[in-house]
C-alpha positions as a Markdown table, in Angstrom:
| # | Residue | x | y | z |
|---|---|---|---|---|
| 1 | Unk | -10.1 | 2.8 | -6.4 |
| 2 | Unk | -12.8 | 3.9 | -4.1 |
| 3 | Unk | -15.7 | 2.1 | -4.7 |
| 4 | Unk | -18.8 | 4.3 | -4.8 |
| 5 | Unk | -22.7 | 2.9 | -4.2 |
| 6 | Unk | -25.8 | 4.3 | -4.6 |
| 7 | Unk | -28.7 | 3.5 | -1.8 |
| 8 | Unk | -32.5 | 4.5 | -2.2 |
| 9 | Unk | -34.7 | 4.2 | 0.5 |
| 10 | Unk | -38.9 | 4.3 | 0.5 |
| 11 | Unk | -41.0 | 5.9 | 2.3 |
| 12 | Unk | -42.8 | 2.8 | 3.2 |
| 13 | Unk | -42.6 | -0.7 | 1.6 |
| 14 | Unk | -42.8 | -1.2 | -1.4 |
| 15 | Unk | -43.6 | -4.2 | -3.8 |
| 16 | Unk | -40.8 | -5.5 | -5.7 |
| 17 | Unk | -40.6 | -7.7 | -8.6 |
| 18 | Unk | -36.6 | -8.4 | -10.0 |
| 19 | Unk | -34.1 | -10.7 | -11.3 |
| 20 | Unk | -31.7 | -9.1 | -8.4 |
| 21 | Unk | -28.8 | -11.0 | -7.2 |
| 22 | Unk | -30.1 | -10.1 | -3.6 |
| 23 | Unk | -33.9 | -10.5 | -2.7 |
| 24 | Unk | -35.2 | -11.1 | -6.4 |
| 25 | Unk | -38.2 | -12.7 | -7.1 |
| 26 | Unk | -41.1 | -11.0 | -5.8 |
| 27 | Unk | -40.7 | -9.4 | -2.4 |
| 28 | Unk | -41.8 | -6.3 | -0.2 |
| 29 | Unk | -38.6 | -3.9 | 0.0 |
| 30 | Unk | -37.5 | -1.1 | 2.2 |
| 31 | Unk | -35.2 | 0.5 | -0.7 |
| 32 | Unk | -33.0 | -1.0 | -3.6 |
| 33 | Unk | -29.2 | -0.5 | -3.8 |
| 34 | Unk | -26.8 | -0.7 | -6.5 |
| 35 | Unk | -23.1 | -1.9 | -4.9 |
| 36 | Unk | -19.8 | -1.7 | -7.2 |
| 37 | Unk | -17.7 | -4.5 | -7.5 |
| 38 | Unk | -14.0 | -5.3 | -8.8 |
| 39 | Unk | -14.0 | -5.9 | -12.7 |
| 40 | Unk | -12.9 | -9.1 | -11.8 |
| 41 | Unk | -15.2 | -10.0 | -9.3 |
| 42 | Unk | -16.0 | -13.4 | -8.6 |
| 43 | Unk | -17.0 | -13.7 | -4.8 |
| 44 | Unk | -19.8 | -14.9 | -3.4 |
| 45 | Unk | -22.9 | -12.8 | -3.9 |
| 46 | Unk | -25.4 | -14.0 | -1.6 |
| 47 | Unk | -23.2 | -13.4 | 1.1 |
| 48 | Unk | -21.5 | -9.8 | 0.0 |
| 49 | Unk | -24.4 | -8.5 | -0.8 |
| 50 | Unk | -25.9 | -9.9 | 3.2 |
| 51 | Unk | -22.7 | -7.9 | 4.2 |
| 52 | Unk | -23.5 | -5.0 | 2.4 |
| 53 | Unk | -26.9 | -4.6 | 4.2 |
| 54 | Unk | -25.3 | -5.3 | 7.0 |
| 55 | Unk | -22.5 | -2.5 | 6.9 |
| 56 | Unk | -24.6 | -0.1 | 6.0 |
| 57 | Unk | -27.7 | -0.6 | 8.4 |
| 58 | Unk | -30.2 | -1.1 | 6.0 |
| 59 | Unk | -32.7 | -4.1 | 5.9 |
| 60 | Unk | -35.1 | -5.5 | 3.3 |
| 61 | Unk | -33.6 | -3.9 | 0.5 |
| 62 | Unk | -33.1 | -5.7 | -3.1 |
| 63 | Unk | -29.8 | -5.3 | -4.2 |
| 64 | Unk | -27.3 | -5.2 | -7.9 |
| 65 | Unk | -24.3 | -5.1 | -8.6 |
| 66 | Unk | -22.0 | -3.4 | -11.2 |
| 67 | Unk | -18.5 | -2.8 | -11.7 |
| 68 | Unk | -19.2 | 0.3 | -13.3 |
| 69 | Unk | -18.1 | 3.5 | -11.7 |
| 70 | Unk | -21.8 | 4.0 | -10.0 |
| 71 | Unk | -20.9 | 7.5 | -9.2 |
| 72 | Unk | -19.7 | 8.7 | -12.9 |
| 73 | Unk | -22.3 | 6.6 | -14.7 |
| 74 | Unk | -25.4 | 6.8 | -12.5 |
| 75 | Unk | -28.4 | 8.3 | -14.7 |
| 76 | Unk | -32.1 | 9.2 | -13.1 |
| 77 | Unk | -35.4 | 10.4 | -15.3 |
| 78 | Unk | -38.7 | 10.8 | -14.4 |
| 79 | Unk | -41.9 | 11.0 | -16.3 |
| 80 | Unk | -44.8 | 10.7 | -14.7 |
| 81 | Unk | -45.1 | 8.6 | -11.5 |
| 82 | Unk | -42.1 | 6.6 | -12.7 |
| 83 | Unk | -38.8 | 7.0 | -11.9 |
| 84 | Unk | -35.6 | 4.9 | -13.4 |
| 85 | Unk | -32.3 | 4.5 | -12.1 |
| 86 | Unk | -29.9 | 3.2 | -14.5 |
| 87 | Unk | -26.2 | 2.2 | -14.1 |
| 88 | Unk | -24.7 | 1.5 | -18.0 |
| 89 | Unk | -21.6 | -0.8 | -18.5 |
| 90 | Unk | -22.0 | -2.3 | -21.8 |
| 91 | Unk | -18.0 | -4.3 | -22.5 |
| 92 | Unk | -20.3 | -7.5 | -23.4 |
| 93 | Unk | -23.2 | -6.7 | -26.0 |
| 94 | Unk | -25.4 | -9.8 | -26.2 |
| 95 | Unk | -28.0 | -10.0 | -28.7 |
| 96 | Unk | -31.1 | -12.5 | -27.7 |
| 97 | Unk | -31.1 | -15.5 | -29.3 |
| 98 | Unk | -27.6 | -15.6 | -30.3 |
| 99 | Unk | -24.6 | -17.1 | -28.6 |
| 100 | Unk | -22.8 | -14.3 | -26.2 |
| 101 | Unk | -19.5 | -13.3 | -26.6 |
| 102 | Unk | -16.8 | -14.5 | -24.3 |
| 103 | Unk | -17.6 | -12.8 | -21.3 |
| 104 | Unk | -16.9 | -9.6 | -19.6 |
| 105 | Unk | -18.1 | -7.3 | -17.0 |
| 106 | Unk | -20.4 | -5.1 | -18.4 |
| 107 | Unk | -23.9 | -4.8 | -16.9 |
| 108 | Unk | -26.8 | -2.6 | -17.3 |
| 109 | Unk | -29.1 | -2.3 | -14.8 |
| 110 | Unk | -32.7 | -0.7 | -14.4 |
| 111 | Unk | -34.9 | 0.0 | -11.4 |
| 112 | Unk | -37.8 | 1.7 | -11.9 |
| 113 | Unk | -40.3 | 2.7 | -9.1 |
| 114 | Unk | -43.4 | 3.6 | -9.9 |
| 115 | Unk | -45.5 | 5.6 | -7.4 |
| 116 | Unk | -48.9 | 4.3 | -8.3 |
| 117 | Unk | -51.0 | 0.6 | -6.8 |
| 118 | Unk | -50.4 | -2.2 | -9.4 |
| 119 | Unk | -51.0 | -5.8 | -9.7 |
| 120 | Unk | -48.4 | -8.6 | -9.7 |
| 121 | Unk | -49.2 | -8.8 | -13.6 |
| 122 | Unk | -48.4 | -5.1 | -14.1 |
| 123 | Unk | -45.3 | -4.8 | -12.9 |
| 124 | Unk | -44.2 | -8.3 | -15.4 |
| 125 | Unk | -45.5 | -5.7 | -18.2 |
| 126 | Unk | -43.1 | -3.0 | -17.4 |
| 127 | Unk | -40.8 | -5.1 | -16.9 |
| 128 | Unk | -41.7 | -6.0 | -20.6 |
| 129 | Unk | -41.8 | -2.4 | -21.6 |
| 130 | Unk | -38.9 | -0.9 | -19.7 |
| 131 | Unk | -36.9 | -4.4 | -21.8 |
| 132 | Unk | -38.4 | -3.1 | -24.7 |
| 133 | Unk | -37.3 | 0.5 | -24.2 |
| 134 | Unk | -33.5 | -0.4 | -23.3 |
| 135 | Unk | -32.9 | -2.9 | -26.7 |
| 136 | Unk | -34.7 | 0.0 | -28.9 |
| 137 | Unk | -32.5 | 2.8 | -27.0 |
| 138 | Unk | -29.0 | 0.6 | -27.4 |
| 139 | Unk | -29.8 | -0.6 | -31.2 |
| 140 | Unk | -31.0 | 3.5 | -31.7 |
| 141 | Unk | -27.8 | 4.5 | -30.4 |
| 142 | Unk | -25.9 | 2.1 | -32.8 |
| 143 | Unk | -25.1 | -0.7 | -30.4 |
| 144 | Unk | -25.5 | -4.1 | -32.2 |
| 145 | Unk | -27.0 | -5.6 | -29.1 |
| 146 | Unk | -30.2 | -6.0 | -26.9 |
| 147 | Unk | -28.8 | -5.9 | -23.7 |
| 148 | Unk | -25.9 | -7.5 | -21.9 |
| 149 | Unk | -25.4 | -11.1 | -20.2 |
| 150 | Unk | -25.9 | -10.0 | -16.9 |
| 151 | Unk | -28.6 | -7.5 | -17.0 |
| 152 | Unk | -30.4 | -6.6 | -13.9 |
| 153 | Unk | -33.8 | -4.8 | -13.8 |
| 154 | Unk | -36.4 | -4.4 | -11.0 |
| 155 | Unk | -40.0 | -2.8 | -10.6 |
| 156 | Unk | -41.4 | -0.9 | -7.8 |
| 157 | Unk | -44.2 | 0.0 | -6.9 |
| 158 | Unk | -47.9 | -0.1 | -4.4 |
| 159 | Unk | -49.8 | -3.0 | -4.4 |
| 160 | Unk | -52.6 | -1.7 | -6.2 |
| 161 | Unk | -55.2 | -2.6 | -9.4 |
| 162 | Unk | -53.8 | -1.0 | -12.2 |
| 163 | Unk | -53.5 | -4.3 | -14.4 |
| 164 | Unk | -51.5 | -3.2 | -17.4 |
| 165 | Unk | -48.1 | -1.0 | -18.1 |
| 166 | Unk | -47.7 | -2.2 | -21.7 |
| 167 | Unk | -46.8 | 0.5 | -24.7 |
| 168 | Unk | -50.3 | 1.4 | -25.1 |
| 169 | Unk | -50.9 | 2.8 | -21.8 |
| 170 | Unk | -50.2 | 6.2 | -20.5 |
| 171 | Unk | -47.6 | 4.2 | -17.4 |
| 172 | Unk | -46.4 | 2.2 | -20.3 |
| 173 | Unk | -45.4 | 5.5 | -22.2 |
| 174 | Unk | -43.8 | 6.9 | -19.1 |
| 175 | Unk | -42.1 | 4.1 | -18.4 |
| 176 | Unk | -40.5 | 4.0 | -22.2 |
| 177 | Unk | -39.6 | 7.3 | -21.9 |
| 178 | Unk | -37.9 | 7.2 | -18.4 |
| 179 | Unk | -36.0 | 4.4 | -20.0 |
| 180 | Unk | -34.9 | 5.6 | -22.5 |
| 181 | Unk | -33.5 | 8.9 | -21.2 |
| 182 | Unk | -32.0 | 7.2 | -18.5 |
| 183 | Unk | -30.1 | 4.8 | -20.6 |
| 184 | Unk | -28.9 | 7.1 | -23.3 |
| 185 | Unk | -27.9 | 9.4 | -20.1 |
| 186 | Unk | -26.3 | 6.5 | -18.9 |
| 187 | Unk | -24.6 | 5.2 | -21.8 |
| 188 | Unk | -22.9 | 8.5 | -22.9 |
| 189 | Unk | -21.1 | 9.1 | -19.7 |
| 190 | Unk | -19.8 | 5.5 | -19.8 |
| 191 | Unk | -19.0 | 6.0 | -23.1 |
| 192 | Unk | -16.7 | 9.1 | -21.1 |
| 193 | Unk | -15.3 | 6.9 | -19.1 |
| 194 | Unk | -13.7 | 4.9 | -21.3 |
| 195 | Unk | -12.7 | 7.8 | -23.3 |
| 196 | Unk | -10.3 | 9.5 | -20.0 |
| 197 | Unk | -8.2 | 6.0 | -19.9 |
């Protein structure tokens, strides 16, 4: 199999805020990737995804990884000034609170970037929001799960003063909405993948 990636670069820095594998936390980025690994993958992360910057001249970028077919499950909506990427695998439904299932690869990842100035505090609400907005989408599509075990999400975005993205707010509603569409987007052409084996 050929493994296909997807690569998004910035105009100019932007402020990042993930649980990435590579450069999460809170960071300035030049881009975000999403790399495809093996179903089986068990290597070492840190030092893949170094090699994946690396290989493909890029620098200061925050990276996931899936071993979903990127290019066959790859969804993008925008609303608004915010734009989500989302890559769908979903093989091990996890519901929050409960013990997981025995594990398997199956990850759902979100970036959103959102071309407006917010504060540290903002982007940890739409992080909250766009969370909100996948679990409603997968129980909505009849999923008995909130997410997956290994769930990757990141927010973009200027350093700016807009203090709130919560579900009351006009970037809150965007973001739900990007979300959502992404996901279900997402979700139905994994779904189609399965379907072809």
């Amino acid at each position: 199999m050929k493994f296909e990636h997807f690569i998004r670069h910035f105009n100019e820095p932007m402020l990042a805020l993930s649980n990435a594998p590579h450069r999460g936390g809170l960071a300035k980025a030049n881009g975000f990737f999403f790399m495809m690994v093996p179903k089986d993958y068990s290597g070492n992360y840190r030092r893949d995804c170094a090699r994946f910057e690396e290989e493909h001249g890029i620098k200061n970028f925050v990276g996931f990884m899936t071993a979903a077919d990127i290019k066959k499950v790859l969804a993008v909506s925008r609303r608004g000034s915010v734009t989500a990427y989302v890559t769908a695998g979903i093989t091990n439904p996890a519901i929050a609170g409960e013990e997981p299932p025995p594990w398997k690869p199956g990850t759902i990842n979100i970036a959103l970037v959102i071309e407006e100035g917010l504060t540290v505090g903002a982007m940890a609400n739409a992080i909250m929001t766009a969370t909100e907005a996948k679990a409603y989408t997968l129980l909505s599509l009849g999923y008995n799960a909130t997410g997956t075990t290994s769930d990757g999400i990141g927010v973009f975005a200027f350093d700016g003063e807009t203090e709130w993205a919560g579900t009351a707010t006009e970037l809150g509603i965007n973001i739900g909405k990007a979300v959502r569409e992404a996901l279900s987007e997402s979700l139905r052409k994994w779904e189609r993948t399965r379907s072809v084996k």
